[in-house]
RORO-493261 format. One record per residue (C-alpha): x, y, z; residue in one letter. Coordinates in pm, whole numbers, padded with zeros to 5 digits, always signed. Example, Ala and Ser with C-alpha at 12.3 -4.5 7.8 and 13.67 -1.06 7.14 Angstrom:
2
+01230-00450+00780A/+01367-00106+00714S/
This chain:
326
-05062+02197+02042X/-04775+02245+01805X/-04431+02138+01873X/-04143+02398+01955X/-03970+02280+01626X/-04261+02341+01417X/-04334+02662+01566X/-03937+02772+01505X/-03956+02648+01110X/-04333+02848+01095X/-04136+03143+01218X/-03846+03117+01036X/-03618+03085+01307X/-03454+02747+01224X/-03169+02642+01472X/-02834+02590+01286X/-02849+02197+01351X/-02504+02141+01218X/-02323+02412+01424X/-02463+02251+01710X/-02328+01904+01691X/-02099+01783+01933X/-01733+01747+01854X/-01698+01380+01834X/-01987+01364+01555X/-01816+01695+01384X/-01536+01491+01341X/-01641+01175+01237X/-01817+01345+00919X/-01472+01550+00876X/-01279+01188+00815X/-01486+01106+00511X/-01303+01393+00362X/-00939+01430+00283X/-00774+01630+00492X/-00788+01983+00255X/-01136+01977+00263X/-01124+01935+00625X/-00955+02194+00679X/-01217+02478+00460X/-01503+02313+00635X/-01335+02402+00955X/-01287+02822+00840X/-01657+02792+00845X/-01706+02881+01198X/-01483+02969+01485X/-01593+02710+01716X/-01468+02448+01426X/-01160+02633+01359X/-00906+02388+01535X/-01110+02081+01498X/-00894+01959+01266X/-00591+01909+01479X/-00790+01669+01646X/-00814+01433+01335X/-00716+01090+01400X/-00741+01010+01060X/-00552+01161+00810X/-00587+01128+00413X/-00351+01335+00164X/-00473+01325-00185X/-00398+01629-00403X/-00383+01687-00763X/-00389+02047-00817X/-00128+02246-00686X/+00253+02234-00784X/+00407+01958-00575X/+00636+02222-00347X/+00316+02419-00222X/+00140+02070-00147X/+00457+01949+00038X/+00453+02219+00233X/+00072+02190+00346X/+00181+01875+00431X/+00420+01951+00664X/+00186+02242+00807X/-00037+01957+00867X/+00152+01713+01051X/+00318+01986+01277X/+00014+02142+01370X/-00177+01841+01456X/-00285+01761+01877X/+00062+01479+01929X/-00142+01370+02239X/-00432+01220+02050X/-00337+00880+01867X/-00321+00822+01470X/-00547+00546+01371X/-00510+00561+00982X/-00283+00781+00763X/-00318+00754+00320X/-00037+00974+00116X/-00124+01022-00241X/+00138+01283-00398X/+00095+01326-00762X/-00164+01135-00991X/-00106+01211-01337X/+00192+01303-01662X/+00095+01647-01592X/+00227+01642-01249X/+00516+01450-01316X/+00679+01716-01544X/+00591+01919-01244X/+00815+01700-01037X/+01072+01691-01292X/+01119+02044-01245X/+01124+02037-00871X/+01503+02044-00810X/+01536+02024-00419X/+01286+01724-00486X/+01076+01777-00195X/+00869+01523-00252X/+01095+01254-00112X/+01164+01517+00209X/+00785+01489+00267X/+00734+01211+00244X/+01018+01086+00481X/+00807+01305+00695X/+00490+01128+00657X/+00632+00803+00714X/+00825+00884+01017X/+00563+01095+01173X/+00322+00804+01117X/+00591+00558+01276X/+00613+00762+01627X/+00291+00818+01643X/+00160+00448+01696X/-00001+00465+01353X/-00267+00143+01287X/-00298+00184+00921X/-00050+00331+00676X/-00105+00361+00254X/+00147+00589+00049X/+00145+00599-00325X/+00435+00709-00485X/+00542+00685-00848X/+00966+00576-00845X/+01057+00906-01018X/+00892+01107-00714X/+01207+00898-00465X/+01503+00890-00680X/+01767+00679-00440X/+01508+00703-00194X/+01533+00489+00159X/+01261+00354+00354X/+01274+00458+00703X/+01353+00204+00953X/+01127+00333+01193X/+00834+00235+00996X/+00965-00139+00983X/+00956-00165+01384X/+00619+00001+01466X/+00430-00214+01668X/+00116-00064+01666X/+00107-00076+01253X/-00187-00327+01176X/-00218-00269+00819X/+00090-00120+00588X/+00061-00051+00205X/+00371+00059-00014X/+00343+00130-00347X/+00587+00281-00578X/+00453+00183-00903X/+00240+00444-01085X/+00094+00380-01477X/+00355+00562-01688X/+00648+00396-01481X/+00891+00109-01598X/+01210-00039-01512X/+01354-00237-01167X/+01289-00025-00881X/+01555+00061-00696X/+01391+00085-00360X/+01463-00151-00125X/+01253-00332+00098X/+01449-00452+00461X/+01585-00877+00480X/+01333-00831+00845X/+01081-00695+01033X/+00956-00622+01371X/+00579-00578+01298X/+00395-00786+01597X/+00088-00637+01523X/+00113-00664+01132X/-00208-00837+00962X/-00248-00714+00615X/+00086-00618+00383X/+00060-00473+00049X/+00363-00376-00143X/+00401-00273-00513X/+00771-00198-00722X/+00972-00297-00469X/+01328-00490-00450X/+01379-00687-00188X/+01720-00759-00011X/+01838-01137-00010X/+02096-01346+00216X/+02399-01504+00147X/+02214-01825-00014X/+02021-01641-00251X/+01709-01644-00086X/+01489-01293-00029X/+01267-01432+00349X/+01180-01112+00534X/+00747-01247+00647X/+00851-01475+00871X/+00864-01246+01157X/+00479-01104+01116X/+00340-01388+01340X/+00014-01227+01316X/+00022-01151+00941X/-00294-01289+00731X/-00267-01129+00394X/-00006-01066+00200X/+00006-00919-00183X/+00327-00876-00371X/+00323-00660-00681X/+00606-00625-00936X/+00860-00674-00719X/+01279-00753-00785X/+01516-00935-00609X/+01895-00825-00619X/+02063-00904-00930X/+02215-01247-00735X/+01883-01386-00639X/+01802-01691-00648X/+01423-01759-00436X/+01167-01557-00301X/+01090-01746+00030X/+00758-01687+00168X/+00778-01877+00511X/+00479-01745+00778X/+00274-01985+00970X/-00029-01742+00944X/-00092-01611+00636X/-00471-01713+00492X/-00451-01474+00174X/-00169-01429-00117X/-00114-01257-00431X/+00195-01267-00603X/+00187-01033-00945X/+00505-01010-01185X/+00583-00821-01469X/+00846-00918-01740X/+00908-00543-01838X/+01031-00524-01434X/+01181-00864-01425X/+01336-00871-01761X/+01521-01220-01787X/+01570-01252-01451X/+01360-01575-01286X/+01340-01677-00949X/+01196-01959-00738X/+00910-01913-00548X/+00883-02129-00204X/+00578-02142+00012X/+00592-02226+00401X/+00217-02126+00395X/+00061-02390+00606X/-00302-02228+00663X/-00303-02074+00360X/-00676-02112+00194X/-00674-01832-00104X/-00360-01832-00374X/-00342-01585-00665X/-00055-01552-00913X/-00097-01325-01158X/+00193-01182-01478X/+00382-01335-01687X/+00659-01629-01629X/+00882-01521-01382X/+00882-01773-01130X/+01023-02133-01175X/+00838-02384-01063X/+00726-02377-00732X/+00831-02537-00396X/+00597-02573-00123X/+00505-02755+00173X/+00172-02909+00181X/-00141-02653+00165X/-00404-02856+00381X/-00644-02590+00440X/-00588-02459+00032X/-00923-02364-00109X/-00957-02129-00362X/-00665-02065-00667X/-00647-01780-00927X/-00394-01791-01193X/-00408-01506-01409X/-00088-01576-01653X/+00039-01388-02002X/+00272-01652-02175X/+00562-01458-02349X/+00722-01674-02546X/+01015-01761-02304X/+01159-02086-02266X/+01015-02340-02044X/+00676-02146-01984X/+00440-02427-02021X/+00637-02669-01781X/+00583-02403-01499X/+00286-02351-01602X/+00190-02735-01538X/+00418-02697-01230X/+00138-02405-01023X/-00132-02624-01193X/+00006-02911-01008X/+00000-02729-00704X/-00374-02618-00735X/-00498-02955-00813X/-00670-02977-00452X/-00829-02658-00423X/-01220-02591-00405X/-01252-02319-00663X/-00973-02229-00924X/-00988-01944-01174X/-00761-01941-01482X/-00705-01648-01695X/-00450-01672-02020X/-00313-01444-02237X/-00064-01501-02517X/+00148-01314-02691X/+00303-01374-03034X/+00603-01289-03182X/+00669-01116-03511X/+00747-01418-03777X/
């Protein structure tokens, strides 16, 4: 006795399977997309047609259009999504490549930096877990961080970068001295300067009690800096990456208050004196990935991280060397 199914494919009458899914399923296989293609899968059939405002992932990643029509699909977006349902994970990629950036450059109202204020502070009151935005300096010219996004408590994962491949020079955006981030456990942030106190020193981790990794790219202190101070009680994982074309001849101090911290990379060229630190107990694995350019004291901090790796488990060196013109 044959099956109903087989006797529907023998006839050619073959149920639209996909149609048929429930919502929840619909929507999981929408948030492997970005949120464009989402939104075209939806136009596909009327019963889909304002699935996408239930989206509680969102991922913005367009290279095509002019960067005013994408802003505003943004913002058509984030004011037409369902406000009652919570945002787990939002991703902001604005412009990827030269081509775009004349397009920027052109862009006189710069819109860019209105949108994505909006992303940021829509993400913040709206209990956001995860939050990644990419955005080359030149896109947030005198640009401010919103202070909203610094005292989200539901954030869980936060990645800022404002570095880009074509881009050089001290950024000019400024990270906050604090934060009020209980629920903070992974921080990522690239071309940023951070605020420092009156004794030199730039602290603002100490607050994420629940912070376990933390990766510093290309970053600046203020022009009267003296230390980067990296004091948390929690933190398991850190990268530290500097680059002498952001730095110049500025070079700072670097002291760890890492106590349970088991995996230390340092990666650029000499930036960083040599290092104070408590002791690192529970340090296991060290990666120093260092270009030597010629500067003045480079081997003796050199020998001074070395020092402070003696202990570990596993340790990864990586050298490069650059030589002057004679």
């Amino acid at each position: 006795m044959k099956s109903q199914s087989e006797t529907d494919i023998q006839d050619g009458n073959n149920a639209d399977r996909l149609s048929d899914l429930p919502n929840h399923l619909l929507l999981h296989i929408f948030e492997f997309m970005n949120i464009k293609c989402s939104i075209q899968t939806c136009v596909l059939s009327k019963r889909w047609k304002d699935l996408w405002k239930s989206l509680t992932n969102l991922t913005f990643h367009h290279s095509r259009d002019r960067s005013g029509t994408y802003n505003k699909f943004v913002s058509h977006i984030l004011s037409g999504r369902d406000d009652s349902l919570p945002l787990h994970k939002l991703i902001y990629f604005p412009l990827t490549s030269k081509k775009k950036i004349r397009y920027f450059l052109q862009d006189s109202s710069n819109s860019s930096k209105t949108t994505l204020l909006e992303v940021m502070k829509y993400a913040a009151s709206h209990n956001v877990e995860e939050l990644t935005t990419y955005a080359g300096p030149w896109l947030i010219k005198n640009f401010e961080l919103p202070h909203s996004i610094f005292h989200c408590h539901s954030l869980t994962s936060l990645k800022l970068d404002f570095g880009h491949p074509y881009s050089s020079g001290r950024s000019k955006i400024m990270f906050p001295k604090s934060l009020n981030l209980p629920a903070l456990k992974t921080l990522h942030l690239s071309f940023l300067t951070f605020f420092t106190s009156e004794n030199g020193c730039a602290e603002p981790f100490s607050t994420c009690k629940m912070l376990s990794t933390l990766v510093i790219i290309k970053f600046c202190l203020e022009e009267d800096a003296q230390s980067l101070c990296i004091f948390n009680s929690n933190i398991s994982s850190l990268k530290v990456a500097s680059d002498c074309t952001i730095m110049g001849d500025h070079s700072y101090e670097v002291v760890l208050c890492t106590p349970k911290l088991t995996s230390l990379t340092i990666m650029g060229c000499y930036s960083f004196l040599t290092p104070s630190t408590c002791d690192l107990n529970f340090l296991e694995e060290g990666n120093i990935h260092y270009r030597f350019c010629n500067k003045p004291l480079e081997e003796l901090v050199m020998i001074g991280w070395l020092h402070l790796l003696a202990n570990v488990k596993k340790m990864t060196l990586k050298f490069r060397v650059f030589l002057q013109d004679t």
